[in-house]
C-alpha positions in Angstrom: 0.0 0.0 0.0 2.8 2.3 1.0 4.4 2.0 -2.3 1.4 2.6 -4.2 1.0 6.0 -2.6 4.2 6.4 -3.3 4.4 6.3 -7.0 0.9 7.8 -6.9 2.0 11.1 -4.6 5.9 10.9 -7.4 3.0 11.1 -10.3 1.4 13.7 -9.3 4.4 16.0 -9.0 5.9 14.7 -11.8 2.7 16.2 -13.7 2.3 19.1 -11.7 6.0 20.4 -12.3 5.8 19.3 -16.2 2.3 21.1 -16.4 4.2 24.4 -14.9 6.4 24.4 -17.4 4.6 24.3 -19.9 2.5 27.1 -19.0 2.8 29.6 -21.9 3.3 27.4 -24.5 -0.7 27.8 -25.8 0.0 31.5 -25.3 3.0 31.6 -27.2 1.6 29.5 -29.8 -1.7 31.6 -30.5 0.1 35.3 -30.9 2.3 33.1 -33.3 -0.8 33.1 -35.3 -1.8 36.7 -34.5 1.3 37.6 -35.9 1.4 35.5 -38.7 -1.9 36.8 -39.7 -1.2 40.6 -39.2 1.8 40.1 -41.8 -0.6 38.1 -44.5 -2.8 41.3 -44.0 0.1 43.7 -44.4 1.0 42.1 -47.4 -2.2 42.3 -48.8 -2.0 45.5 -48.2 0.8 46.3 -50.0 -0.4 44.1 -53.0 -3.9 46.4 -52.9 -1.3 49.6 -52.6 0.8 48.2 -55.6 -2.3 47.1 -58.0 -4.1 50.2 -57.1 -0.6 52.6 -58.4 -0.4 50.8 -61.5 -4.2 51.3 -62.1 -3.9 55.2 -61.7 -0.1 54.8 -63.7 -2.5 53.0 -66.4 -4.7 55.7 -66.5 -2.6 58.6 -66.5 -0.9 57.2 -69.3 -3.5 56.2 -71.4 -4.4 60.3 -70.8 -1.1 61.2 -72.1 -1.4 59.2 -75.1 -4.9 60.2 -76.1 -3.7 63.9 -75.3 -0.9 63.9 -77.6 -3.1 62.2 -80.2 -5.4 65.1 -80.3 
């Protein structure tokens, strides 16, 4: 008997002291994400940004050459 409350009391802190070290690795894991999805949305950003100046380069253009044309 005395060894089985033994091993059951070693158990216990075995699991206690590996669940307190592990205490912040969920944490750490989910602003992992956060960050990973700020950057995807900061590069879409930039993408929008980029597609958006060659729109308005397109058009100004395309002004330039009708100008001259008439």
């Amino acid at each position: 008997m005395n060894k089985l409350l033994a091993a059951l009391i070693a158990s216990l802190f075995a699991v206690s002291s590996f669940a307190a070290s592990h205490v912040g690795a969920p944490m750490a894991a989910a602003s992992g994400a956060k960050a990973e999805a700020k950057a995807d949305t900061k590069t879409e950003k930039k993408a929008a940004k980029k597609k958006a100046a060659k729109k308005t380069a397109a058009k100004k253009s395309a002004a330039k050459a009708s100008d001259t044309k008439s």
